[in-house]
N, C-alpha and C positions, 0 to 999 in steps of 0.2 A: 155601557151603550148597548142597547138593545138589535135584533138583527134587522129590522124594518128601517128605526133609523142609519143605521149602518147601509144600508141599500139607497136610500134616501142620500143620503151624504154622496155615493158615488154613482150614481146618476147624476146629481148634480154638479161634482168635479168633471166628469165627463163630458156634460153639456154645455160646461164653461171653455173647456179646451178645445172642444168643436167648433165654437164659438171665437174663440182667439185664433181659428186657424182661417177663420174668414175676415179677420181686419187686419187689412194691409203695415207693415212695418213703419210707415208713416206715424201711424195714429198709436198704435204700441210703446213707439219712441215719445209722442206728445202727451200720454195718458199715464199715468203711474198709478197701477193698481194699487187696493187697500186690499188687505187680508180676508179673503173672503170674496174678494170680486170680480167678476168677471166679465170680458166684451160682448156683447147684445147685439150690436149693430153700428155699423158705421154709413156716414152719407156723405156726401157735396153740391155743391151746386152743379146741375145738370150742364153737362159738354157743348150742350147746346147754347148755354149762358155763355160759358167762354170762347167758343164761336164766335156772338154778337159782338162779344168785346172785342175781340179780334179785328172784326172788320177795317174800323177808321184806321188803325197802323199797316194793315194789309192792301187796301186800297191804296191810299198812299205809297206802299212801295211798289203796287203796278205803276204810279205815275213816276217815280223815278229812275224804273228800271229802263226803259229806254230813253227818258235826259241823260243818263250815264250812257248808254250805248251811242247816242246822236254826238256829246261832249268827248266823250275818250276814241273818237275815230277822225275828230278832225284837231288840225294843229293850230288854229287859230287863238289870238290872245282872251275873245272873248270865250270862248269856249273852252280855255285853262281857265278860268276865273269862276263860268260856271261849275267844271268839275269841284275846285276848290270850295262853292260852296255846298256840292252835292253829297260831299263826303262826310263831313261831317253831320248833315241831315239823315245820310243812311243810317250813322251809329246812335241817333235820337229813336230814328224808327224801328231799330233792333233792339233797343234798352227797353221801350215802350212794349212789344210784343214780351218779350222776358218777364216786366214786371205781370201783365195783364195772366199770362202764363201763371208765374208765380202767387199769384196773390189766389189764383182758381184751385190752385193745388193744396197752399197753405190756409186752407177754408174747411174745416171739417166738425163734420158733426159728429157726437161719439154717443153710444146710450153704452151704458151695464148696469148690472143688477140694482144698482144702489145710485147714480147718478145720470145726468144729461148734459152732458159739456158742449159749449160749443166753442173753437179756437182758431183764430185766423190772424194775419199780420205777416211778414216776411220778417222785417231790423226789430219793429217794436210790436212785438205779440199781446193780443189783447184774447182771455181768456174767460170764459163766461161759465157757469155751470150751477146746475138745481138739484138739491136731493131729490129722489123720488119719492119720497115719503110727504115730502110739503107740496106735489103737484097736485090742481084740483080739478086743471082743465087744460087739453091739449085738442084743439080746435085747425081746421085746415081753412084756407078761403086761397080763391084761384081767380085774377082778371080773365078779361077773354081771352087775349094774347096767352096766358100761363094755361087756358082752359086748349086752346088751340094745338099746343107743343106737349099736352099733357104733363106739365108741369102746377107745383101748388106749394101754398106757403103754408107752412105748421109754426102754431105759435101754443106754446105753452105756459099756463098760468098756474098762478101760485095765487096763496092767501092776499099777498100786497096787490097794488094797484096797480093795472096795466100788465104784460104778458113778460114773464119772468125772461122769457130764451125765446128765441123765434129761427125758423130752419128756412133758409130761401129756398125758391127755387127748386124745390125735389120732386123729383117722380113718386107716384104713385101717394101725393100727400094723406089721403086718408089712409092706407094701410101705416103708413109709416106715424101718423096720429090716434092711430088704435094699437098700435104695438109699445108703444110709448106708455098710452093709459093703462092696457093692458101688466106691462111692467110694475109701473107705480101702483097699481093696484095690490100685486104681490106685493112689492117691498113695505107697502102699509102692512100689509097682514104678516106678512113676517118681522114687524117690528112688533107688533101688538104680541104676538105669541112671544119674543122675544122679552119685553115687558111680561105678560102673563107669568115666564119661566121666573124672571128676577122677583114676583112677589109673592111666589108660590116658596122660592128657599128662602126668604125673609120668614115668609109666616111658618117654614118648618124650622129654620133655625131658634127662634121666640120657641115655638112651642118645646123643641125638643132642650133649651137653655133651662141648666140646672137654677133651682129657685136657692135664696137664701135659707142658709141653715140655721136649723134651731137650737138656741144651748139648751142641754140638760139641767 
């Protein structure tokens, strides 16, 4: 190994490790690197999003925080009856914020050198992900409401039909749709030189293979 690639090599172990020290332990634990690869960037759906969701169980428990305060201060039998039913509606409206919680968390986007994962689900995980090499097109588009909150949708394509992986919801959609292509654009050229390498020692092995001998 030469010293240029030698230098080359650690740069780029370096830059992967800088790399891994910016995505959170979450996506670390969901992602199982391959030999060679390294974390790029990680995203979710903007806090904003989970905010919205938030709402309807949030509202809702303004309107039952004082039926509980009105029902647990008087002793009457209707107002044990309503408590009775309020109680168990609290622990609906606590389950309901947890999952919404849950499900914004367990939503993530992952790029590295070599892929683009996308993995969400809490009981039954549902995991999506594209070589970089087969991406041909990673495009953003933004409603007005997404345009308002500076939020935008990145959808990236492949050869088949229709958008391989698509990213809700993320800030700064175009940088995060140029950094994408930008990636896959390396990992093509670094397969292609990778191929170049594998027929470059075919055709030195051929050449340098001793030929059949000749009897006397």
């Amino acid at each position: 190994m030469d010293e240029v690639t030698r230098q080359r090599g650690q740069a780029r172990q370096a830059g992967e490790s800088s790399a891994q020290a910016n995505v959170d332990w979450f996506a670390r634990w969901q992602v199982s690197l391959q030999p060679g690869e390294g974390f790029l960037g990680e995203w979710r759906d903007s806090p904003l999003v989970l905010l919205l969701n938030m709402l309807p169980p949030l509202l809702l428990a303004v309107v039952l925080v004082p039926l509980f305060v009105l029902t647990f201060s008087r002793s009457t039998p209707l107002a044990t009856v309503l408590f009775a039913l309020l109680l168990p509606l609290s622990f609906v409206v606590l389950i309901w914020l947890s999952v919404v919680m849950l499900r914004w968390y367990f939503r993530i986007y992952v790029l590295t050198n070599r892929r683009l994962i996308r993995r969400e689900g809490i009981i039954w995980r549902v995991r999506n992900e594209v070589q970089l090499p087969k991406v041909q097109n990673a495009s953003y588009s933004a409603a007005i409401l997404q345009k308002w909150v500076g939020l935008g949708t990145v959808k990236v394509e492949t050869a088949s039909m229709g958008p391989a992986l698509t990213l809700d919801n993320v800030r700064d959609a175009l940088s995060v749709s140029q950094q994408i292509l930008k990636t896959a654009d390396e990992a093509k050229r670094q397969r292609a030189l990778m191929d170049e390498e594998q027929v470059r020692r075919m055709l030195e092995t051929n050449l340098v293979a001793p030929g059949p001998q000749r009897s006397s």
